[in-house]
N, C-alpha and C positions, 0 to 999 in steps of 0.2 A: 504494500500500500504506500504508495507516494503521497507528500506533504506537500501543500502550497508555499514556495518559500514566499517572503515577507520583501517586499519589493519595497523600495525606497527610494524618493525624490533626485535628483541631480541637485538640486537647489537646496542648501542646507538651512538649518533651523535658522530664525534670526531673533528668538525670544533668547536663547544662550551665546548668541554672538557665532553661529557658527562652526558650535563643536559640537551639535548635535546634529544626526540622521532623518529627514522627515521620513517615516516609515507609513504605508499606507493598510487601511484598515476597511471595511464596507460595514452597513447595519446589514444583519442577514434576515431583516424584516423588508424594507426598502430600498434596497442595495445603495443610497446616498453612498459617497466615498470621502474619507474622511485621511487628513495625516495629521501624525503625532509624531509627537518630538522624543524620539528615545530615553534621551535626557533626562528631562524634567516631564516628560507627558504632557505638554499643551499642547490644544486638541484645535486643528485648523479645518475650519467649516467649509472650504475651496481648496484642491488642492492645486487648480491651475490659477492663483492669486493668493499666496499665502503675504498676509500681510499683519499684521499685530492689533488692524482692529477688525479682523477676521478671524480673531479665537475667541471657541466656545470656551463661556466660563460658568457653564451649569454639571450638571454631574458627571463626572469623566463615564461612567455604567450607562447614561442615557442618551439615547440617539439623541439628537438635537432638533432631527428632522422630522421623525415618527413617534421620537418618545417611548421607542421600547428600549427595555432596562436589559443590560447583559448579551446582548446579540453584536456586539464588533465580532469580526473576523478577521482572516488577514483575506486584505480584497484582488480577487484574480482580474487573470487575466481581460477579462471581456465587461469584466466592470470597470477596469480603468481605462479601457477605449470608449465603453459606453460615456463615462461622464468627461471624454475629452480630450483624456492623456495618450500623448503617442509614444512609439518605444524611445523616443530619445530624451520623454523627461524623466525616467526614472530606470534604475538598476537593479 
């Protein structure tokens, strides 16, 4: 059984100046695609505009978008083409 591995931004965090990974995650209720800062875990509502007043600052456990509690995933391939991302923004 193969794993999804956890694919990540080219574009580094810029809540920790850049020494962190934006790693990207989906709600597996709404597939919204969400990335987080490895780091510190700030939680960016866009991931093709991450910008600092583009963080979610309600429950890290709640979607933002749907509101279901505990459904992050690490978000595949065909969600992050659905909501945008082509293979050159993230690794």
């Amino acid at each position: 059984m193969s794993s999804i591995p956890v694919r990540r931004l080219i574009q580094r965090c810029p809540c920790c100046k850049g020494d962190g990974y934006l790693e990207l995650f989906s709600c597996s209720e709404c597939k919204k695609v969400f990335a987080i800062c490895e780091l510190v875990f700030t939680q960016f509502t866009d991931p093709l505009d991450i910008k600092m007043d583009k963080v979610y600052d309600g429950d890290p456990k709640k979607c933002e978008n749907c509101g279901a509690v505990n459904k992050l995933q690490i978000a595949n391939d065909y969600e992050l083409a659905a909501c945008g991302l082509k293979d050159s923004d993230y690794e």
